[in-house]
C-alpha positions as CSV (number, residue, x, y, z in Angstrom):
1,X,99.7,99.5,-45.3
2,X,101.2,95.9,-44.4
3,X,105.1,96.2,-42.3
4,X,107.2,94.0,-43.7
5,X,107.0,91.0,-41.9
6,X,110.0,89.8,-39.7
7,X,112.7,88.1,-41.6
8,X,112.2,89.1,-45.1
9,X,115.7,90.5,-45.1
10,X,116.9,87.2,-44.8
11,X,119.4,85.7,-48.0
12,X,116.9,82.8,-48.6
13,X,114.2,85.1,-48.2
14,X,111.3,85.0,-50.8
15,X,111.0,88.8,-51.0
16,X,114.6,88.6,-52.7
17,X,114.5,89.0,-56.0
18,X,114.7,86.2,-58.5
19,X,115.1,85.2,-62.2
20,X,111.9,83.0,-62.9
21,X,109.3,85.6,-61.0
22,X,109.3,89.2,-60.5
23,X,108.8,90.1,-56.9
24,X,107.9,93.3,-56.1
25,X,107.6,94.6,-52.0
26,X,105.2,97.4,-51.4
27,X,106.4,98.4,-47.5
28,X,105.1,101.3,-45.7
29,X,106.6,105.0,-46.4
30,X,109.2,104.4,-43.0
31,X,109.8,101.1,-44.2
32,X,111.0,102.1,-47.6
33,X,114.5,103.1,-47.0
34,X,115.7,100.3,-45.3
35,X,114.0,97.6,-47.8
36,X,116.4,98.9,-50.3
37,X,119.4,99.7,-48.3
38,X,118.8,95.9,-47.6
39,X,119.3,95.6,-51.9
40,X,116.0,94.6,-52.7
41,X,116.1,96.3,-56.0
42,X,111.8,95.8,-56.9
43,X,110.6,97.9,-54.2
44,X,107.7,100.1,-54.6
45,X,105.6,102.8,-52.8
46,X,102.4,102.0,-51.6
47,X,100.8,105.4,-53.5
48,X,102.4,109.4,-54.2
49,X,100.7,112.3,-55.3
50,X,101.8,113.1,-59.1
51,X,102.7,116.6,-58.4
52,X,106.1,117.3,-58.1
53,X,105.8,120.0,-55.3
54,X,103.5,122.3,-53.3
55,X,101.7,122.5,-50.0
56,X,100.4,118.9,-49.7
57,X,101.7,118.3,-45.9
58,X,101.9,114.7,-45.2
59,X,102.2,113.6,-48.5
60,X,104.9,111.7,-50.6
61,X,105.2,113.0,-53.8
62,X,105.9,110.6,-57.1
63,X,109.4,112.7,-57.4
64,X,110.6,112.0,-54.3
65,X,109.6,108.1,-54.4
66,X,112.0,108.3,-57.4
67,X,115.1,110.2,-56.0
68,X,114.8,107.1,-53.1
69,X,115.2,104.5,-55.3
70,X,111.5,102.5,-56.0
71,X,111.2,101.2,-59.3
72,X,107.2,100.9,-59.2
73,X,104.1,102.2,-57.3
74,X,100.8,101.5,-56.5
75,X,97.8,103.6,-58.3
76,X,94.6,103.4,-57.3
77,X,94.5,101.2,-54.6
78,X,90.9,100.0,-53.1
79,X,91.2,101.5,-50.1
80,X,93.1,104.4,-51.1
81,X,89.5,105.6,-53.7
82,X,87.6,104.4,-50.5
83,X,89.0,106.4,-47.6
84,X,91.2,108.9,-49.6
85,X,88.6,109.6,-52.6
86,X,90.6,109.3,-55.3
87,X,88.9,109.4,-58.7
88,X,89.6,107.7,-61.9
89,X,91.2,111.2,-62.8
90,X,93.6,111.7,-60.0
91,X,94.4,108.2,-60.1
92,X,95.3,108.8,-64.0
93,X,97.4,111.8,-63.0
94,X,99.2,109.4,-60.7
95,X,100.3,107.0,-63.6
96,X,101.2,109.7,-66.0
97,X,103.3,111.1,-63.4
98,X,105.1,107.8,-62.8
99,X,105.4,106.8,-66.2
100,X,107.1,110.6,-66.5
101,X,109.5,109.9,-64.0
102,X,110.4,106.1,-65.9
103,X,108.4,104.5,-62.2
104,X,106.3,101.3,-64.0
105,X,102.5,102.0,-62.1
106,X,100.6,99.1,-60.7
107,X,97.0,100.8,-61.5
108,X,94.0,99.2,-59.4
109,X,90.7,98.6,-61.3
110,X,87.5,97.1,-60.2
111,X,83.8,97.4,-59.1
112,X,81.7,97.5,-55.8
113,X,79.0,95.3,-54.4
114,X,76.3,97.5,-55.9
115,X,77.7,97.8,-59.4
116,X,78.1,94.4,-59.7
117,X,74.6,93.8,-58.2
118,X,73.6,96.4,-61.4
119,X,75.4,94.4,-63.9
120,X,77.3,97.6,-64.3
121,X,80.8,96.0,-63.8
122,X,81.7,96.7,-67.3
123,X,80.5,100.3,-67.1
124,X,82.5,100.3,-64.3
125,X,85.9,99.1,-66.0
126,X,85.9,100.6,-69.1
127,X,85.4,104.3,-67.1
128,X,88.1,103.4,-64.6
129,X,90.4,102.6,-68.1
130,X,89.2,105.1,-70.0
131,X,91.9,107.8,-68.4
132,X,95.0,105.9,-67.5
133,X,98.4,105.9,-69.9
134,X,98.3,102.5,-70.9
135,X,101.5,100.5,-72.3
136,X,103.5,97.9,-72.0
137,X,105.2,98.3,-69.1
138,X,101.7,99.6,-67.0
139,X,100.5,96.6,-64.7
140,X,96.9,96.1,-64.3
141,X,95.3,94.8,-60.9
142,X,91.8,93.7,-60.5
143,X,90.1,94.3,-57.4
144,X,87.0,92.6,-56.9
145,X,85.9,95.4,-54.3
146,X,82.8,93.8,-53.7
147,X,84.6,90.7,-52.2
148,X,87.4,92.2,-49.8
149,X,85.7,91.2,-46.3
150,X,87.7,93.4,-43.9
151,X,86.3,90.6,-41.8
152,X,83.0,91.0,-42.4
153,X,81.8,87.1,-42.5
154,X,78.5,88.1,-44.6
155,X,80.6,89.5,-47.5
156,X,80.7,87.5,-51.1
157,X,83.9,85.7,-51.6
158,X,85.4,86.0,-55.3
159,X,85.9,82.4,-57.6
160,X,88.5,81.8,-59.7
161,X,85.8,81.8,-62.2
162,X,84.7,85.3,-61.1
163,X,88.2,86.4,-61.6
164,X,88.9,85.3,-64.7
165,X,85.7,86.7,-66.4
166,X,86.7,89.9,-64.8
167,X,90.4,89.7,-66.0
168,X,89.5,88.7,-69.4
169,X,87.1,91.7,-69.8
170,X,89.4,94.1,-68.9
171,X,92.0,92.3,-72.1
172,X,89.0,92.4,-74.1
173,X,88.5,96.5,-73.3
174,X,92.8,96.8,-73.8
175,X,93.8,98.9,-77.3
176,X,94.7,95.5,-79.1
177,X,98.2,96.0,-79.4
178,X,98.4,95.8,-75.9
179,X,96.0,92.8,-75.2
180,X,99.2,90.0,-75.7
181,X,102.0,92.4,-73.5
182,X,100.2,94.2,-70.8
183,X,100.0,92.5,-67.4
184,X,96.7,92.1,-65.2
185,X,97.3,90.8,-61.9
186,X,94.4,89.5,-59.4
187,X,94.2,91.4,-56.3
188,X,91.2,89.5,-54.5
189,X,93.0,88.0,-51.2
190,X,95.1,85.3,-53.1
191,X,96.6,82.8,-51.0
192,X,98.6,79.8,-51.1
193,X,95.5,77.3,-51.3
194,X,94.1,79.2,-54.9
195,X,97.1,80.9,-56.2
196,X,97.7,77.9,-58.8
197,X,94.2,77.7,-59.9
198,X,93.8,81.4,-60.2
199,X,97.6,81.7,-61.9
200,X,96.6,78.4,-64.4
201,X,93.7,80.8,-66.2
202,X,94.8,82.2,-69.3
203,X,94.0,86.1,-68.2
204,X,95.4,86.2,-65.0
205,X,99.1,87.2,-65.0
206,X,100.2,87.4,-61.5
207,X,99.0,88.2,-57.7
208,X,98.5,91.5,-55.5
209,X,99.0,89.6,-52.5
210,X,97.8,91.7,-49.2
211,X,97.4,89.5,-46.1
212,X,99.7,86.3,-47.4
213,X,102.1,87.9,-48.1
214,X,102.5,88.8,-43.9
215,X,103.7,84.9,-43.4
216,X,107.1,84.5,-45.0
217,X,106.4,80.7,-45.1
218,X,102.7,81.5,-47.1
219,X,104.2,83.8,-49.6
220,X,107.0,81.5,-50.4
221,X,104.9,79.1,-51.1
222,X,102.9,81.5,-53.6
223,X,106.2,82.7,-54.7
224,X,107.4,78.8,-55.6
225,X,103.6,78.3,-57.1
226,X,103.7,80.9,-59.5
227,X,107.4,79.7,-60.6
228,X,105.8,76.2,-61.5
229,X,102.5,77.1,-62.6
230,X,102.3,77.0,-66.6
231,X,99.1,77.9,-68.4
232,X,97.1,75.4,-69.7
């Protein structure tokens, strides 16, 4: 739920689109408007409710996010199954209804503390996958929910080797003529000091960056990382 921060609608700004990385802003719903009045052309919602109509007061639905102009939305999102309870289903619902409406869905995947602890993450990831309309154009984010602090000191933090395992069992669980095409992005607090270690693994295609991307000067630099970084 991150405000833009101030100056991103500057000309040299790093939210700007450009050719060697796809940037894509997630602004709050007030926020959305002006982000693409100001001609950023990847601007998504933060989340919408697939159906098109009816009595959902407060809500944004997936058609409307459409008719304003966003290209993409978020699916799924941690905190969104955490303090709005959406299930794997409804979530599903949500990228069917974007993929209906031509909207490419940024669906977030991943397990808790005490599935982890279980070594259920697995169980965990193929349910959450199980549902969703997958394709080439879907975007994948893995959340390592287990490791998002909220500022809790005591909380585990995720390695890049964590992330990787994660993000290549979720290619591994892919139908195989997706495995090569289909992005999976790492949404575990990447920052400017581990985006080009986490971007250099084979199975990590790309950052959902929450807190870093706040600092115009952080997120360029994340933004100027992943246009150098080649796989090894």
């Amino acid at each position: 739920m991150f405000p833009a921060p101030a100056g991103w609608d500057h000309p040299d700004s790093p939210y700007k689109p450009r050719e060697d990385v796809d940037v894509v802003v997630f602004p709050t719903f007030l926020d959305l408007r002006k982000c693409i009045e100001a001609g950023l052309p990847t601007v998504g919602a933060q989340c919408a409710r697939p159906e098109p109509t009816g009595a959902y007061t407060g809500d944004i639905s997936m058609q409307m996010v459409k008719d304003l102009g966003c290209r993409y939305v978020l699916c799924g999102h941690s905190d969104r199954r955490q303090f709005h309870g959406e299930t794997d289903a409804f979530v599903a619902e949500q990228a069917n209804a974007a993929r209906a409406l031509g909207l490419i869905p940024i669906i977030c995947i991943g397990e808790t503390l005490e599935k982890r602890r279980a070594r259920k993450a697995k169980e965990v990831i193929t349910r959450q996958l199980a549902p969703l309309p997958l394709d080439a154009e879907t975007v994948l984010a893995y959340e390592p929910v287990w490791a998002i602090s909220r500022g809790d000191p005591t909380k585990p933090a995720a390695t890049t080797k964590d992330a990787e395992e994660m993000h290549a069992l979720i290619r591994s669980l892919l139908p195989e003529e997706l495995r090569s095409s289909l992005r999976i992005i790492y949404g575990g607090s990447m920052k400017g000091e581990n985006a080009e270690e986490l971007l250099r693994e084979p199975n990590i295609d790309g950052g959902l960056v929450g807190n870093a991307s706040l600092t115009l000067r952080e997120f360029q630099r994340i933004v100027d990382i992943a246009a150098s970084t080649t796989k090894p």
